[in-house]
N, CA and C atoms of all chains as a GROMACS GRO file, in nm:
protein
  594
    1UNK      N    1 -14.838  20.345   7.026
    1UNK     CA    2 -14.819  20.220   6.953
    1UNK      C    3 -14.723  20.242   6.837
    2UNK      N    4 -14.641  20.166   6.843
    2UNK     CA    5 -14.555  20.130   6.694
    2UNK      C    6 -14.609  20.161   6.553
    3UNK      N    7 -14.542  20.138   6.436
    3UNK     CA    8 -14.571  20.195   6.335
    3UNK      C    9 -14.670  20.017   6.264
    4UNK      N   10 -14.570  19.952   6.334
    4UNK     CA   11 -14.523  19.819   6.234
    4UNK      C   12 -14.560  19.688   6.336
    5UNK      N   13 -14.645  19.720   6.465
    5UNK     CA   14 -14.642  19.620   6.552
    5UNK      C   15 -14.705  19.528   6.559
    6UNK      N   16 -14.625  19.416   6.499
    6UNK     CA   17 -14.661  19.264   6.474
    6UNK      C   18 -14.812  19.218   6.605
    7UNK      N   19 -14.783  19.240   6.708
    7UNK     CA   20 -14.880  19.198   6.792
    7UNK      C   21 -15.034  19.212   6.739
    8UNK      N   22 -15.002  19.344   6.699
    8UNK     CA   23 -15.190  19.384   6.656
    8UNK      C   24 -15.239  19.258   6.560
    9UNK      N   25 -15.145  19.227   6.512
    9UNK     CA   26 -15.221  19.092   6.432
    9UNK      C   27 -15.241  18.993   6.499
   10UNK      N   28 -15.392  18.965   6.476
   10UNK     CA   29 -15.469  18.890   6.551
   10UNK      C   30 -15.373  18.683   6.531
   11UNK      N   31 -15.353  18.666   6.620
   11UNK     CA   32 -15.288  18.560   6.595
   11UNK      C   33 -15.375  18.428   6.541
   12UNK      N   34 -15.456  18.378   6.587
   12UNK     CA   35 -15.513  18.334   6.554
   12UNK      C   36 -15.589  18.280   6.426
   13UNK      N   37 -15.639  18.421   6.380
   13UNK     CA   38 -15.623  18.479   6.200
   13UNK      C   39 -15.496  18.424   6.113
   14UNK      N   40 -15.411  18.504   6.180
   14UNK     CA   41 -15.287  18.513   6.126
   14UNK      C   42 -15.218  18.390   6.066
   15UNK      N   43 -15.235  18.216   6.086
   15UNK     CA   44 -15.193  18.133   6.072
   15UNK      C   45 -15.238  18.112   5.941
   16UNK      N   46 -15.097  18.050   5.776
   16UNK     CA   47 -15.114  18.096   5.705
   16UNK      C   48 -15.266  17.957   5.639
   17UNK      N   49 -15.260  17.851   5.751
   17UNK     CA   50 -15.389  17.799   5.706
   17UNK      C   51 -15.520  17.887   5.798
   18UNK      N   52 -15.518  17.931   5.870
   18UNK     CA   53 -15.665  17.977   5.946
   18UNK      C   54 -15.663  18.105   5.851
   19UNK      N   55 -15.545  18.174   5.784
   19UNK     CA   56 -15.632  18.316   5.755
   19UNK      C   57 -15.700  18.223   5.615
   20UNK      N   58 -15.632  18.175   5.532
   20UNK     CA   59 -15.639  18.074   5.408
   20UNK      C   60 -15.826  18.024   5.428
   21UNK      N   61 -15.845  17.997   5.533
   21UNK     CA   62 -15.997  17.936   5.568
   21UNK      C   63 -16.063  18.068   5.594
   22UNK      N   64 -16.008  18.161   5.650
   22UNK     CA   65 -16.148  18.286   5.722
   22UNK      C   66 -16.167  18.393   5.565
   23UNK      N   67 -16.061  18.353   5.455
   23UNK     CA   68 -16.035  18.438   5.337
   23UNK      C   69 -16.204  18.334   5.257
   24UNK      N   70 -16.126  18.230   5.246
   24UNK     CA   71 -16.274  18.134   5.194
   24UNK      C   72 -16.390  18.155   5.232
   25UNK      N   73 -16.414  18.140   5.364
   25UNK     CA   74 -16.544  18.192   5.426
   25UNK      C   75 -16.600  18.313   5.428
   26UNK      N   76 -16.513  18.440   5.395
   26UNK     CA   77 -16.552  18.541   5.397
   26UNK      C   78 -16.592  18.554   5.226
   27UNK      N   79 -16.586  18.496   5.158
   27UNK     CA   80 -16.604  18.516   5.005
   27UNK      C   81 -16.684  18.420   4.956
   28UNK      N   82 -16.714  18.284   5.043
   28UNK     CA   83 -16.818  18.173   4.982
   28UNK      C   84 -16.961  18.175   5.098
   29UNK      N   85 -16.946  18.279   5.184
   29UNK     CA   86 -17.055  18.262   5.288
   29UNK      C   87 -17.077  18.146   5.334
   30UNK      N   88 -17.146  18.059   5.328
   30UNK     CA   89 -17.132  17.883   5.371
   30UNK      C   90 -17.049  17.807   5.277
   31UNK      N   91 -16.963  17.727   5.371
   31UNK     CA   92 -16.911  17.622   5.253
   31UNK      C   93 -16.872  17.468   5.345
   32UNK      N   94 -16.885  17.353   5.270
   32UNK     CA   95 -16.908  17.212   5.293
   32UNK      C   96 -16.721  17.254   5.342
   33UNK      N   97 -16.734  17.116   5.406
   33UNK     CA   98 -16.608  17.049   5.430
   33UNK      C   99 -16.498  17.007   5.298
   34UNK      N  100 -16.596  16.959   5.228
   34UNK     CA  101 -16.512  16.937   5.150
   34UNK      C  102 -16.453  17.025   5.049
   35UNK      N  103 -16.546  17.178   5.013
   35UNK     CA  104 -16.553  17.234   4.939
   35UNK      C  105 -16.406  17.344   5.034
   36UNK      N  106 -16.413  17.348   5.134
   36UNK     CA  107 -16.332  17.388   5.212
   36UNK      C  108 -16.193  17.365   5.192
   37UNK      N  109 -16.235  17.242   5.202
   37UNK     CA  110 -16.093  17.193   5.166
   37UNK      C  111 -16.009  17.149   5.024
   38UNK      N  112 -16.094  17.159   4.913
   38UNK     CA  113 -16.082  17.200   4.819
   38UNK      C  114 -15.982  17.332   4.835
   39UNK      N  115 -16.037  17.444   4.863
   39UNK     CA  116 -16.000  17.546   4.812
   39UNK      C  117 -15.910  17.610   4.908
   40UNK      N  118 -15.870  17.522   5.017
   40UNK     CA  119 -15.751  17.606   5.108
   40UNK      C  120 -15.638  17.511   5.032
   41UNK      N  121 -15.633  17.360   4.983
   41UNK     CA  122 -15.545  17.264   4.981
   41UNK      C  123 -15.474  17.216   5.048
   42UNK      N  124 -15.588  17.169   5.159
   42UNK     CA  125 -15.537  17.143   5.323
   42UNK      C  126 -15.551  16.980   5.322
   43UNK      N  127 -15.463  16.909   5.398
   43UNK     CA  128 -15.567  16.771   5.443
   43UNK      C  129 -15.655  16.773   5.532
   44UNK      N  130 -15.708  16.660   5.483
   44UNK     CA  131 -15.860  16.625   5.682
   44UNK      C  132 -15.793  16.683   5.780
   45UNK      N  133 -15.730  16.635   5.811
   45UNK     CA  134 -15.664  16.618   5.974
   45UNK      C  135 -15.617  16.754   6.002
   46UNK      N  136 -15.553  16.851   5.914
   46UNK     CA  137 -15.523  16.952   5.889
   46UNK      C  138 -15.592  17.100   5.952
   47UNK      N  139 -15.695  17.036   5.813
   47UNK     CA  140 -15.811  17.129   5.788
   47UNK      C  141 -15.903  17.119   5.947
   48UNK      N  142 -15.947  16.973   5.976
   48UNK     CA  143 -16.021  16.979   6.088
   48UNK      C  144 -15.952  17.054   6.195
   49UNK      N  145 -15.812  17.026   6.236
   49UNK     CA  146 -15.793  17.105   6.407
   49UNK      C  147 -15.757  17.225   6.371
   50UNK      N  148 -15.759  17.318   6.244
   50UNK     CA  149 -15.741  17.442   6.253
   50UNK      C  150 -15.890  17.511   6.271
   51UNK      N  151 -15.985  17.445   6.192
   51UNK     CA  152 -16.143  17.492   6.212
   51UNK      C  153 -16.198  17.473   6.361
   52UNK      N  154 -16.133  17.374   6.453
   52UNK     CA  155 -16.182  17.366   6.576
   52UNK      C  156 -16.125  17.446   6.615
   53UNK      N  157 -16.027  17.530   6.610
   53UNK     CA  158 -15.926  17.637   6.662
   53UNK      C  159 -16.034  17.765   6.634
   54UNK      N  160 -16.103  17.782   6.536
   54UNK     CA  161 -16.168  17.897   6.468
   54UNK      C  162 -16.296  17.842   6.530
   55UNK      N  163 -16.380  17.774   6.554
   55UNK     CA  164 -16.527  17.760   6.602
   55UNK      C  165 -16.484  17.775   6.732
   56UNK      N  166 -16.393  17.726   6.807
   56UNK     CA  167 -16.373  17.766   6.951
   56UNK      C  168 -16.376  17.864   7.008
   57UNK      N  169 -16.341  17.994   6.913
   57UNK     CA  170 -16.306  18.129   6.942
   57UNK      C  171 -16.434  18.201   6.868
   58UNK      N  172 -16.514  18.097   6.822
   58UNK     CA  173 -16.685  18.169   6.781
   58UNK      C  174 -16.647  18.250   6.677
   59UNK      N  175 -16.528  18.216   6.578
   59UNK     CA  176 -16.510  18.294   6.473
   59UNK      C  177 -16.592  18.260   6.336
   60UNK      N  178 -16.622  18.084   6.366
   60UNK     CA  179 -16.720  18.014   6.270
   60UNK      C  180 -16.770  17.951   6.342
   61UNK      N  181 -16.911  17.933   6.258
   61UNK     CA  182 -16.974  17.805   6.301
   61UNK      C  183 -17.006  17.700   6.225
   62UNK      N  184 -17.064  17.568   6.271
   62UNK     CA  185 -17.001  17.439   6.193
   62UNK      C  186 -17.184  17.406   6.242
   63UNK      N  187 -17.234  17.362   6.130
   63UNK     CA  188 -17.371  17.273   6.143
   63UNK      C  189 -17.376  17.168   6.072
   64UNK      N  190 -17.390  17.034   6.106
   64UNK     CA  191 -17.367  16.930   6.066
   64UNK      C  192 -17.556  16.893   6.051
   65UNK      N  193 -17.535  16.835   5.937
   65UNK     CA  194 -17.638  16.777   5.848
   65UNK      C  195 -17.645  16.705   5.738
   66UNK      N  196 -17.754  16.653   5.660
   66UNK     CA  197 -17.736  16.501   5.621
   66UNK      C  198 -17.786  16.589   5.477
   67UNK      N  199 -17.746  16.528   5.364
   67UNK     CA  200 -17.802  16.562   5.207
   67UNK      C  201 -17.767  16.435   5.118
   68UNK      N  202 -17.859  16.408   5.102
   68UNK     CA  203 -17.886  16.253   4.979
   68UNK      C  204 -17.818  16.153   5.120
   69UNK      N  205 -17.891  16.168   5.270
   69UNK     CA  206 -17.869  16.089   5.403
   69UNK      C  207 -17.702  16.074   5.412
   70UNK      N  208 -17.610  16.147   5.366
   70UNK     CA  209 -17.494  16.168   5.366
   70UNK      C  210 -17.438  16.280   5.463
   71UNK      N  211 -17.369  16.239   5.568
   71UNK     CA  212 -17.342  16.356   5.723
   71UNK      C  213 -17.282  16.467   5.597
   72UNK      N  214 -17.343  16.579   5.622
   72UNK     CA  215 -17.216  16.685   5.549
   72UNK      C  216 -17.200  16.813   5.676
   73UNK      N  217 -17.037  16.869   5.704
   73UNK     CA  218 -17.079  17.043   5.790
   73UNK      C  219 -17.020  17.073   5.696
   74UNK      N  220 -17.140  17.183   5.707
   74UNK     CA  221 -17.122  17.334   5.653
   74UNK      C  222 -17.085  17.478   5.771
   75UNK      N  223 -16.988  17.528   5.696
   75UNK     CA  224 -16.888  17.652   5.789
   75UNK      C  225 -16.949  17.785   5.726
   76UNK      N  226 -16.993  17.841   5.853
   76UNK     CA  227 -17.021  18.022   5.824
   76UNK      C  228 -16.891  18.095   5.900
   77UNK      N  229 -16.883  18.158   5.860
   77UNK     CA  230 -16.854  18.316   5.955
   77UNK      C  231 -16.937  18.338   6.070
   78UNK      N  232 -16.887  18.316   6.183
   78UNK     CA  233 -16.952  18.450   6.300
   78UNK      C  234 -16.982  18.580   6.272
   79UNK      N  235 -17.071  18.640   6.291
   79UNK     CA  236 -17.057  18.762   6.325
   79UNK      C  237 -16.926  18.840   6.393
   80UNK      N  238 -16.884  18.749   6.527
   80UNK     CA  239 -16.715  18.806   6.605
   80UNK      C  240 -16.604  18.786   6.490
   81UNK      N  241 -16.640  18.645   6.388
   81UNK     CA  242 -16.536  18.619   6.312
   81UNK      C  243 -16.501  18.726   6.194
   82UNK      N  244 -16.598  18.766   6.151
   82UNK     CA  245 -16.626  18.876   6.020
   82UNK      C  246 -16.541  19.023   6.103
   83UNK      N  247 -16.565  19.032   6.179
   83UNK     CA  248 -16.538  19.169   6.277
   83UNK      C  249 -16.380  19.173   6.274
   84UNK      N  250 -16.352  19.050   6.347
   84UNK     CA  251 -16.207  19.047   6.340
   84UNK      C  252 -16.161  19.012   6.240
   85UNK      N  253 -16.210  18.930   6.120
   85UNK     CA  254 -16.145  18.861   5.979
   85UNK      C  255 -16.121  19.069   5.909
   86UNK      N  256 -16.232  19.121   5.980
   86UNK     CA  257 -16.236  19.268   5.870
   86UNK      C  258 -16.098  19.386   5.974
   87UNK      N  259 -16.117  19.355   6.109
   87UNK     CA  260 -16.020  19.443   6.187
   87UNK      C  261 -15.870  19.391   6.138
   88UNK      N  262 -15.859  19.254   6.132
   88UNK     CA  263 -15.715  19.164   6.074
   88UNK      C  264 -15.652  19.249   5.989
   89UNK      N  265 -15.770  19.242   5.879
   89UNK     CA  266 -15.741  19.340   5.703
   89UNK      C  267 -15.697  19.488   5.713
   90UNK      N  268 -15.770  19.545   5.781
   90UNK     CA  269 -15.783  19.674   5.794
   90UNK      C  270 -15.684  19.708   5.898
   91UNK      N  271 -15.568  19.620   6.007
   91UNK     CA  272 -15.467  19.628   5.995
   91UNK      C  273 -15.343  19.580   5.907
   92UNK      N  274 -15.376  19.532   5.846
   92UNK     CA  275 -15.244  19.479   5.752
   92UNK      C  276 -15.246  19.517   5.664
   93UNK      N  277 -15.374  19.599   5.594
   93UNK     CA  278 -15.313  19.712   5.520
   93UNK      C  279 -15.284  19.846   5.558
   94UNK      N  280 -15.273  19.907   5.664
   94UNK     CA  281 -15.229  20.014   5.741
   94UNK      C  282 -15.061  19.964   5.725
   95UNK      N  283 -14.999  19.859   5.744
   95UNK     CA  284 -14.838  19.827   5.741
   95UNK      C  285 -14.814  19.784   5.627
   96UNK      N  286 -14.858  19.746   5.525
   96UNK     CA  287 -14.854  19.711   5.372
   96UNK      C  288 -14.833  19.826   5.270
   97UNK      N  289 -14.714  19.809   5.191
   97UNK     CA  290 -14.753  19.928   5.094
   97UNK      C  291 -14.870  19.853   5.005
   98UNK      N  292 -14.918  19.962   4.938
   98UNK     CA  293 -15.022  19.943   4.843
   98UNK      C  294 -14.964  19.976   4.685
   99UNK      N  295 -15.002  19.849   4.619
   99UNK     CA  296 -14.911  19.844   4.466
   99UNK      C  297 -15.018  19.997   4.393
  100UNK      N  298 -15.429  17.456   4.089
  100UNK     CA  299 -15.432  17.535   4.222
  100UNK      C  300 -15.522  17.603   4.291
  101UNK      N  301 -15.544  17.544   4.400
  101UNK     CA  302 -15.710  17.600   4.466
  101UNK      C  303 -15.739  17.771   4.466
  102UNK      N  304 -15.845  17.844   4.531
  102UNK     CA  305 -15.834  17.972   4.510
  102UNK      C  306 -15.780  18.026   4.680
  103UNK      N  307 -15.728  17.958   4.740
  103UNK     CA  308 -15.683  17.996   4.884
  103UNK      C  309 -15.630  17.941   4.935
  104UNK      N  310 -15.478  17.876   4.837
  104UNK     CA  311 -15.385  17.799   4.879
  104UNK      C  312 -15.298  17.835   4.964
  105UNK      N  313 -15.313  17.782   5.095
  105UNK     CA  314 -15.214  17.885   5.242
  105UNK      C  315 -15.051  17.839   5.197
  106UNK      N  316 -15.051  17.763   5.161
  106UNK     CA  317 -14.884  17.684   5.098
  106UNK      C  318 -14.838  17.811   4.963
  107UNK      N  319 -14.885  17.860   4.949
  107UNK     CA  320 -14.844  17.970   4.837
  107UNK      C  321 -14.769  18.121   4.866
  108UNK      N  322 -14.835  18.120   5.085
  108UNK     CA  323 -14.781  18.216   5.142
  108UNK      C  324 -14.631  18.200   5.218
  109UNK      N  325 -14.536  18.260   5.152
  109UNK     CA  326 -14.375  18.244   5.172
  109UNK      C  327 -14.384  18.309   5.377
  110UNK      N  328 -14.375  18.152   5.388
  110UNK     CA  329 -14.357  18.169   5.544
  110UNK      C  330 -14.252  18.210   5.560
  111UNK      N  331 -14.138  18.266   5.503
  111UNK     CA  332 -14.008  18.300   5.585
  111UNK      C  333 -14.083  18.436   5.608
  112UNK      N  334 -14.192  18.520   5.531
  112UNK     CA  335 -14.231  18.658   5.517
  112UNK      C  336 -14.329  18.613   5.640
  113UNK      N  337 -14.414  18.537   5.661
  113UNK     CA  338 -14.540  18.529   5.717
  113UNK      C  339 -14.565  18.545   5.872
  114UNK      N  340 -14.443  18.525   5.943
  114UNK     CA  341 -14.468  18.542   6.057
  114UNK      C  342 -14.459  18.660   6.091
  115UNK      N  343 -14.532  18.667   6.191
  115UNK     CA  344 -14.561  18.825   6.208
  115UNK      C  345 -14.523  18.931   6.235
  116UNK      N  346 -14.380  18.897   6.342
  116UNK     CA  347 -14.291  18.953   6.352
  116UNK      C  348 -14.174  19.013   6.181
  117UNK      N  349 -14.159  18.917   6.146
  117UNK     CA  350 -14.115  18.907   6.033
  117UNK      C  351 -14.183  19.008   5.926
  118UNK      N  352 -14.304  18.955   5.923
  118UNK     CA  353 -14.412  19.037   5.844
  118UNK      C  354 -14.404  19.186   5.887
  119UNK      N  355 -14.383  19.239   5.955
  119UNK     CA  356 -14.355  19.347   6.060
  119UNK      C  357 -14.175  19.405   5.992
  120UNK      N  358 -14.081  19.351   6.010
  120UNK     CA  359 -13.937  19.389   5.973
  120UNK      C  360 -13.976  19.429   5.869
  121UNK      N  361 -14.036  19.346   5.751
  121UNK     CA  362 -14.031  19.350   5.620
  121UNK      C  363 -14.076  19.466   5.564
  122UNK      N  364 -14.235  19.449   5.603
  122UNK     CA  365 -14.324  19.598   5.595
  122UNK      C  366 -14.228  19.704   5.660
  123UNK      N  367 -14.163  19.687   5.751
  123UNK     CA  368 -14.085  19.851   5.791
  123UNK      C  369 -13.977  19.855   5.679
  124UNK      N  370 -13.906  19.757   5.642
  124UNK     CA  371 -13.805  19.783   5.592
  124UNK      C  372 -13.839  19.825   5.439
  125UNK      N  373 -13.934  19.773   5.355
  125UNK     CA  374 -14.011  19.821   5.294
  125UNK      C  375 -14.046  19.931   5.257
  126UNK      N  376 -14.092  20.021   5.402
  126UNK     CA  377 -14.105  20.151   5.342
  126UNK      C  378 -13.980  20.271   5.452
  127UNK      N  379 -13.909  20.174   5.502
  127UNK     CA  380 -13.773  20.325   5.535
  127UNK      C  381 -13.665  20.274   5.478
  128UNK      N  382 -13.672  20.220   5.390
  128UNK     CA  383 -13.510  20.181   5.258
  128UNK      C  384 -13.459  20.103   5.394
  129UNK      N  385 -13.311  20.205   5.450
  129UNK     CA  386 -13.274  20.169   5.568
  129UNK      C  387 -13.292  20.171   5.655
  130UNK      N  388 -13.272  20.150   5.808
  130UNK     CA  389 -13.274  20.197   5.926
  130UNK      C  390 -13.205  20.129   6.039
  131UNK      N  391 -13.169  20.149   6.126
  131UNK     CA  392 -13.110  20.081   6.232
  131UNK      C  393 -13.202  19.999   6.342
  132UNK      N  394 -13.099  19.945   6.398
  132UNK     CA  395 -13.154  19.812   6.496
  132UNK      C  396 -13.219  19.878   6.558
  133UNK      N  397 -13.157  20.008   6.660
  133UNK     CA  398 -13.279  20.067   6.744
  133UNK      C  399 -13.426  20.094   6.662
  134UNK      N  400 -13.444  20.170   6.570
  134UNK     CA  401 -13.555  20.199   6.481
  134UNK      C  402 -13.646  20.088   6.455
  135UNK      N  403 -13.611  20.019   6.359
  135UNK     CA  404 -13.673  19.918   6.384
  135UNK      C  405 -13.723  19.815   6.551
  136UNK      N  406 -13.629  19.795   6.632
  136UNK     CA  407 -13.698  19.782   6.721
  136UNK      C  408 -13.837  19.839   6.772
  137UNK      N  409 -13.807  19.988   6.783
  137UNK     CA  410 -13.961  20.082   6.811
  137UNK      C  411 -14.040  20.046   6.690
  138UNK      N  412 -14.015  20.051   6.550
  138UNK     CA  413 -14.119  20.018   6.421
  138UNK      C  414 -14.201  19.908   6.462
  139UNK      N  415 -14.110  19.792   6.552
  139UNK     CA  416 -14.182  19.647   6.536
  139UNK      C  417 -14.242  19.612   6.658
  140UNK      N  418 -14.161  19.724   6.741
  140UNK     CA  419 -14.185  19.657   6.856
  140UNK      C  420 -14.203  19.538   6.924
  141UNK      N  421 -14.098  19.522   6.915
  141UNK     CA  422 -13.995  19.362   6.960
  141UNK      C  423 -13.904  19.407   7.058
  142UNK      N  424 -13.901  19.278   7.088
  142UNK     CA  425 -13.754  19.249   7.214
  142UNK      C  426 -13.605  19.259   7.150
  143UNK      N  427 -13.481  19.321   7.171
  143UNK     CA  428 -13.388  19.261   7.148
  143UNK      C  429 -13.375  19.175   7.114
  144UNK      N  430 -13.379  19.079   7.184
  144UNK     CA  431 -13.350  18.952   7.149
  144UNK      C  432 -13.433  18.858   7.028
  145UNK      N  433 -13.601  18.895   7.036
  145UNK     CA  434 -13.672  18.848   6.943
  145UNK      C  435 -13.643  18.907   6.793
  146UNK      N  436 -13.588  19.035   6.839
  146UNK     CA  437 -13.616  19.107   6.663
  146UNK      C  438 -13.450  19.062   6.593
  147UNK      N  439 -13.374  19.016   6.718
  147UNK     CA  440 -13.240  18.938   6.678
  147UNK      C  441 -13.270  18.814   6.549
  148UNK      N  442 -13.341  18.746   6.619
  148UNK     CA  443 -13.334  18.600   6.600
  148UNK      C  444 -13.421  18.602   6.455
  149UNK      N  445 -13.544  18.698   6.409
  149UNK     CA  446 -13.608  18.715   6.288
  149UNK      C  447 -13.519  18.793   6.221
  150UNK      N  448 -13.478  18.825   6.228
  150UNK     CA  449 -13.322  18.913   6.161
  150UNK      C  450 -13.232  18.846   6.111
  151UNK      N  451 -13.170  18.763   6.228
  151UNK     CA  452 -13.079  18.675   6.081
  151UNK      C  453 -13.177  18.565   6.054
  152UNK      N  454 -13.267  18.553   6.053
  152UNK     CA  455 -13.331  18.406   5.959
  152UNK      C  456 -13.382  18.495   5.835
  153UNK      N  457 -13.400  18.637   5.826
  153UNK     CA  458 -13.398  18.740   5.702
  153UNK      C  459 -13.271  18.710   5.631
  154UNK      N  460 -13.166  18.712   5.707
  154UNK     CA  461 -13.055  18.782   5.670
  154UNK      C  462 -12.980  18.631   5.576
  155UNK      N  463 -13.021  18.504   5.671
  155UNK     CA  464 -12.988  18.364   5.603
  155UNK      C  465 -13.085  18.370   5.461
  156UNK      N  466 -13.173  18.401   5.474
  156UNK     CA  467 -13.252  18.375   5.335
  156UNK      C  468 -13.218  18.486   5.254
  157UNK      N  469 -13.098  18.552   5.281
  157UNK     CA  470 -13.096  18.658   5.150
  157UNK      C  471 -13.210  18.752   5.112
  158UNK      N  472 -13.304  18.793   5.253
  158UNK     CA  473 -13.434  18.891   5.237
  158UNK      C  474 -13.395  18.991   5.262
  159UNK      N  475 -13.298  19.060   5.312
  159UNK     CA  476 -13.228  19.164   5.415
  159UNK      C  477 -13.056  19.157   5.427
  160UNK      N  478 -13.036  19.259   5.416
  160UNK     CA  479 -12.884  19.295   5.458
  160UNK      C  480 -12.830  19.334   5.571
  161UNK      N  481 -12.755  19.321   5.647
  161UNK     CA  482 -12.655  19.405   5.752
  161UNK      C  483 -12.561  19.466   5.718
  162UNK      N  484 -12.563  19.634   5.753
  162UNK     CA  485 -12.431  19.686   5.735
  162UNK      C  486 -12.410  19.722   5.888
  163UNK      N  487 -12.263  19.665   5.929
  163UNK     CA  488 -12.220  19.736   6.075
  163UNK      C  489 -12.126  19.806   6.061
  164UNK      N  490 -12.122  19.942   6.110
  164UNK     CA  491 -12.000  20.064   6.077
  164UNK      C  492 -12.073  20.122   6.242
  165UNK      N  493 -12.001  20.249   6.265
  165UNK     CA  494 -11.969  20.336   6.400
  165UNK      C  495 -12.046  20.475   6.342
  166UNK      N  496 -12.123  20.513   6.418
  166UNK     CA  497 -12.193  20.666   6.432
  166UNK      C  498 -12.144  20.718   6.566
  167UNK      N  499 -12.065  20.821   6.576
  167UNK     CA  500 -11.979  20.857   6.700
  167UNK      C  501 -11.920  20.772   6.784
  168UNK      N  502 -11.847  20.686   6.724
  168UNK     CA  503 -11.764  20.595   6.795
  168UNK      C  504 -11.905  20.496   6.817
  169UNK      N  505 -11.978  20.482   6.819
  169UNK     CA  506 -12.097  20.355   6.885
  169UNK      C  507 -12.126  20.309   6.740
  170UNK      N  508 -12.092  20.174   6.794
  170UNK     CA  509 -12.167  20.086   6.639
  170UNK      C  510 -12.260  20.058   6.646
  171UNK      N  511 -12.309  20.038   6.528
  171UNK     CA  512 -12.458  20.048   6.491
  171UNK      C  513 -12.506  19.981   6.365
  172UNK      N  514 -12.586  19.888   6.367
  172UNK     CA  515 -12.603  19.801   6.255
  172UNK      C  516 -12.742  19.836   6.177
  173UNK      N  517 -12.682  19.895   6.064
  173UNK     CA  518 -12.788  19.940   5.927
  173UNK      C  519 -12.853  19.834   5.839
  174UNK      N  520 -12.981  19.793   5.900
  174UNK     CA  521 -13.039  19.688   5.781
  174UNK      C  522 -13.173  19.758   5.631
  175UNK      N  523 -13.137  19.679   5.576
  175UNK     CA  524 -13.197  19.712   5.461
  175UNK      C  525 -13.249  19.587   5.352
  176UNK      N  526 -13.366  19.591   5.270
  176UNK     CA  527 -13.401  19.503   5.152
  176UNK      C  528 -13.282  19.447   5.120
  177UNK      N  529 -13.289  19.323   5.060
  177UNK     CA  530 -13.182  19.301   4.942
  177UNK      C  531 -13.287  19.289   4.852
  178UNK      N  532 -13.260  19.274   4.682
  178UNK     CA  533 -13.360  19.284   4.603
  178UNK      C  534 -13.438  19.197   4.632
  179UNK      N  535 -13.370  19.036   4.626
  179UNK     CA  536 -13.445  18.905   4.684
  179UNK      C  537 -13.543  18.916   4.766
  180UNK      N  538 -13.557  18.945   4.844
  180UNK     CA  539 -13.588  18.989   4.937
  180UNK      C  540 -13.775  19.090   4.907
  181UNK      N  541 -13.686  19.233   4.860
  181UNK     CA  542 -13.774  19.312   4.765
  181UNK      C  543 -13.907  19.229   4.690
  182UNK      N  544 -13.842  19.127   4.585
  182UNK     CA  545 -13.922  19.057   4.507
  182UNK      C  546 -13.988  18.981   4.578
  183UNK      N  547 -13.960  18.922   4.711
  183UNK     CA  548 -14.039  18.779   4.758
  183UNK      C  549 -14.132  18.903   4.866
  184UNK      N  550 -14.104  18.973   4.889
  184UNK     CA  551 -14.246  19.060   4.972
  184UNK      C  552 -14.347  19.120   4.873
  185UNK      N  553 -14.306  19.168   4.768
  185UNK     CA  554 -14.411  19.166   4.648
  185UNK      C  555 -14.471  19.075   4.622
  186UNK      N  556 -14.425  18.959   4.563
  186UNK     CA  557 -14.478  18.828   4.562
  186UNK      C  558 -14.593  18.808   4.701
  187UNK      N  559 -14.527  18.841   4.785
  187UNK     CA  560 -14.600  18.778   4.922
  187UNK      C  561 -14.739  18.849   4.892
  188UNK      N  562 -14.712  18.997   4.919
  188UNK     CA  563 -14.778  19.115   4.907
  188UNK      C  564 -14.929  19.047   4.754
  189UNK      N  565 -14.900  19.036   4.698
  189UNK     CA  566 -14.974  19.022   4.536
  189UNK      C  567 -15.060  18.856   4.578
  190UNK      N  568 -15.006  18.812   4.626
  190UNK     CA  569 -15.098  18.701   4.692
  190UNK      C  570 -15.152  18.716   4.751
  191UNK      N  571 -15.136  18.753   4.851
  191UNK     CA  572 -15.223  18.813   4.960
  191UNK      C  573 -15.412  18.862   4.926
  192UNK      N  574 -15.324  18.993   4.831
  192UNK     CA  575 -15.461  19.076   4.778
  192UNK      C  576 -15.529  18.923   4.677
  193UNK      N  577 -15.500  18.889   4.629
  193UNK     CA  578 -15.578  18.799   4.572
  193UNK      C  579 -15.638  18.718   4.656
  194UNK      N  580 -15.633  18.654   4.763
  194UNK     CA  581 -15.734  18.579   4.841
  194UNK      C  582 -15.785  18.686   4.964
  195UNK      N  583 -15.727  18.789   4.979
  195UNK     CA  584 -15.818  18.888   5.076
  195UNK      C  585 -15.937  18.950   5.022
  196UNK      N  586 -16.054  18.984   5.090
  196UNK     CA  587 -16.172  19.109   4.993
  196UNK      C  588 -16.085  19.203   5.026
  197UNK      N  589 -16.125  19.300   4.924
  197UNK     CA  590 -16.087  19.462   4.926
  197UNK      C  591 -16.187  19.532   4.976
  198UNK      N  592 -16.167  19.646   5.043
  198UNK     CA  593 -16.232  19.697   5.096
  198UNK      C  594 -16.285  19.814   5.046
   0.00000   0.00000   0.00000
């Protein structure tokens, strides 16, 4: 294998809104939709078909439920998602210098 | 500004391929087209086409001169360049965990 080979990065991850969301999730453990989107500075429409891109691939999961009878989902990490959100890292700093 | 704003990551650096040139070029000053090819492991033709969209944004240089009569094109940082992968680089670690 190459020194520098772009492929190993997980593509999926790699998109600069999906890593932007698996970085959030990996540091807020559950977080609302909205709080989500707060903190990537994504729109709805945005934010939603990149997270269906990431629950599809069982990287998160999405449980929808009601608080003060108000629909809210809340987004975890997978277990597969954490694995690869941590294999992602642990290649890209192998090709990264370190300050 | 949110804490995992994906709009903050300089997509000319972000793609992966790209992300890949940069990081090599990064840490071998110079090197040639063949070299880098094996570093990135790319196609001809693909590591062409991320090359000059480096080379249009003033991220990267071309020098073409002859090593035993065969030419051979020497790319390298330009500072611009230098500074916006730091930049990239320093964002990054701020919305990634450390390990």
């Amino acid at each position: 294998m190459s020194d520098f080979n772009y492929q190993q990065l997980d593509d999926l991850i790699h998109s600069r809104i999906r890593l932007a969301i698996m970085a959030a999730l990996a540091s807020l453990e559950t977080t609302s939709f909205k709080q989500l989107k707060q903190a990537v500075g994504a729109t709805d429409g945005n934010l939603s078909i990149h997270l269906k891109k990431l629950e599809d691939a069982e990287y998160i999961t999405v449980e929808k439920t009601f608080i003060d009878r108000k629909p809210i989902s809340i987004y975890a990490l997978c277990p597969k998602g954490r694995e690869a959100f941590n294999a992602y890292i642990q290649y890209l700093e192998t090709i990264l210098p370190t300050n």
